[in-house]
N, C-alpha and C positions, 0 to 999 in steps of 0.2 A: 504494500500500500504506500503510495505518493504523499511527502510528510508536507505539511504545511509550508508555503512561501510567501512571505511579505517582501515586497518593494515599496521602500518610503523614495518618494517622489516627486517630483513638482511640475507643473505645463512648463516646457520650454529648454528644458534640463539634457541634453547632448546625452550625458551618459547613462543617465535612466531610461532611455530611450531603446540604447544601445542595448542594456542591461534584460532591458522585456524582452529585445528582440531576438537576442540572443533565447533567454526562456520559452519562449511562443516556438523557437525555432526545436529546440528540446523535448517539446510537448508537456510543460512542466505548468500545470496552474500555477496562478500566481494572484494575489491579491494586492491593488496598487492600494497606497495610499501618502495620499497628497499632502505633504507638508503645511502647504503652504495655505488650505484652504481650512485644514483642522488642527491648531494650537496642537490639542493632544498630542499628536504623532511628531510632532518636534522634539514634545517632553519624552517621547519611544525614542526616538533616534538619541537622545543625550544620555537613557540608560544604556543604553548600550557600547556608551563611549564618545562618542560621533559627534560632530557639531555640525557637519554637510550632509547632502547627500550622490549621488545614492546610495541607501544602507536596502541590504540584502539580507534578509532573515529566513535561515532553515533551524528548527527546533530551538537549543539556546545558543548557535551561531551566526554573528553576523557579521560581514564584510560590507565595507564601503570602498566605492567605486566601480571601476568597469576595469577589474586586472585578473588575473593566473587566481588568485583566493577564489573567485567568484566560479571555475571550471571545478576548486575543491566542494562549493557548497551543490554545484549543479548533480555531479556523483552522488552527496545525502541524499539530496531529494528526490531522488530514484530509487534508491535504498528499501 
């Protein structure tokens, strides 16, 4: 079974872009959510370390950006 995937995000954002398409291209759901339109998920992205984005969530790992980390969480999520 396919584990959960958050992408915190924002409209306009290159590498979150990158980031889904990459996912979509995987066949990996993925649940976006938008920084910038829900406070909340800022205050997610800064537990997790993070003060930008893209932050990438499988189970309790996350990566930010669009680099080599983000091919280790694509592997979990297949898991």
């Amino acid at each position: 079974m396919k584990k959960q995937v958050i992408v915190y995000s924002a409209e306009g954002c290159i590498e979150c872009s990158m980031v889904k398409k990459v996912l979509t291209e995987e066949n990996i759901p993925f649940e976006v959510r938008d920084v910038l339109t829900n406070p909340e998920y800022q205050k997610e992205v800064e537990k997790y370390g993070f003060l930008g984005i893209p932050v990438t969530v499988v189970e309790d790992k996350a990566v930010k950006g669009f680099n080599n980390q983000l091919q280790e969480l694509i592997i979990l999520a297949k898991k």
